[in-house]
N, C-alpha and C positions, 0 to 999 in steps of 0.2 A: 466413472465417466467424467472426463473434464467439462470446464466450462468456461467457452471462448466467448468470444467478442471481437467482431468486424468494426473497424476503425476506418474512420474517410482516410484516402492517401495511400491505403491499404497497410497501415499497421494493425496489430492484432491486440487486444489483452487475454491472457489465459491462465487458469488456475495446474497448468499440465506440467508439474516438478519436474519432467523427465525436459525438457527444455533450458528449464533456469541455465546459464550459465555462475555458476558457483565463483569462479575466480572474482571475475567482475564483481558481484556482488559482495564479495569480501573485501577488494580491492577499495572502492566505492565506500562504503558502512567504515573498515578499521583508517583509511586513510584522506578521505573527502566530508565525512561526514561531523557534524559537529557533535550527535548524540552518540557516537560508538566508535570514537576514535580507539583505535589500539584493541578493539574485541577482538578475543583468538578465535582464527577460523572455523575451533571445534566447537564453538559456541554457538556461532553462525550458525552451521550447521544443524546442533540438535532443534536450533529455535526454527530453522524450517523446518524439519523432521515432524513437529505438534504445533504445524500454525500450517493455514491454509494463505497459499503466496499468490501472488499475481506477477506474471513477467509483462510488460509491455515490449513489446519487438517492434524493429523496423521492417519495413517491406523486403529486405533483404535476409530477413531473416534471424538479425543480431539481435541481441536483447540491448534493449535501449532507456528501462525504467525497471521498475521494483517494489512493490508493496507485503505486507506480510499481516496478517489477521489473529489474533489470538482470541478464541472465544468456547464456551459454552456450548457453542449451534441452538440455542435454545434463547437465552434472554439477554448476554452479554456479549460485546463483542470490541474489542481494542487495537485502534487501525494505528501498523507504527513502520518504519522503516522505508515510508514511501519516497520514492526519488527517481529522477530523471537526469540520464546523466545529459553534461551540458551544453553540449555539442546539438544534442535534442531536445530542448527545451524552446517552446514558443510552437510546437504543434499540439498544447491542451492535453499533453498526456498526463501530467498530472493530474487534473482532472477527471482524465477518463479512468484513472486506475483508483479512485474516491467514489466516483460512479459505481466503479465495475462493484468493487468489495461491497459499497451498500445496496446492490444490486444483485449480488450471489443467491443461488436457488436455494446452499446450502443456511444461509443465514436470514430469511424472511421473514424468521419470528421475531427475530435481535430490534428490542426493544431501547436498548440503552445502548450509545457509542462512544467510546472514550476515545481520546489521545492526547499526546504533548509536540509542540511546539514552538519553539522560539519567533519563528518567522514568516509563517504561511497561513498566520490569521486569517486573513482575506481570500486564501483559496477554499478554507475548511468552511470558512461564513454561508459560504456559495451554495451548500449543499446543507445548508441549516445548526452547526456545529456554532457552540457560543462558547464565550470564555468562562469558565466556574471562576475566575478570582482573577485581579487585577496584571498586568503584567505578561510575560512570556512564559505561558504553562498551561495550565491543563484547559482540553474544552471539551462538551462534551455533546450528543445529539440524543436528543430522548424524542420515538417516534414510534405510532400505534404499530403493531404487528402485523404482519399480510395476513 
């Protein structure tokens, strides 16, 4: 069973793969993005295939954002890939799609949260994520279990 989420403005976030638009997000990731420039698509792919994704959509229905989860379902879990593309950006979906992942039904025990980031210090802070070491890289969120 998936697991949605109702957005003011009526956007959606959802864990429901049969939505993703794939192109976009290859597009986006090998060609916009600064951590997976040039990843082959088949790559993309297996890494949704064993990672639990979040599309963010427009009220129109287009997928508009993108996250992707790598974890345990038990005590670890590693948010990467998150993005908004930029046409959308400045309705807090980034945000919501940081929300939604440390909010998932499937990951309530995930005690420990990692990721890397060059640039969005201050949106990962937001949501209690600190830097492990100085500079643009790793941070990480250590929080009791539901």
């Amino acid at each position: 069973m998936s697991h949605s989420v109702a957005l003011p403005d009526g956007f959606t976030i959802t864990d429901d793969k049969s939505r993703l638009d794939l192109d976009l997000i290859h597009r986006f990731l090998s060609e916009e993005s600064y951590w997976a420039t040039g990843r082959p698509r088949a790559l993309m792919e297996r890494s949704i295939a064993h990672s639990i994704t979040l599309g963010a959509y427009a009220p129109n229905g287009s997928q508009v954002g993108f996250a992707s989860i790598l974890s345990d379902h038990a005590i670890f879990a590693r948010l990467s890939n998150v993005f908004v593309l930029a046409d959308w950006r400045g309705h807090k979906l980034g945000g919501a799609l940081v929300r939604t992942a440390l909010e998932h039904p499937e990951l309530s025990t995930v005690s420990h949260w990692s990721l890397n980031t060059r640039d969005a210090h201050g949106l990962y802070a937001k949501f209690g994520f600190v830097a492990t070491q100085p500079g643009p890289a790793a941070m990480e969120l250590r929080r009791r279990p539901a």
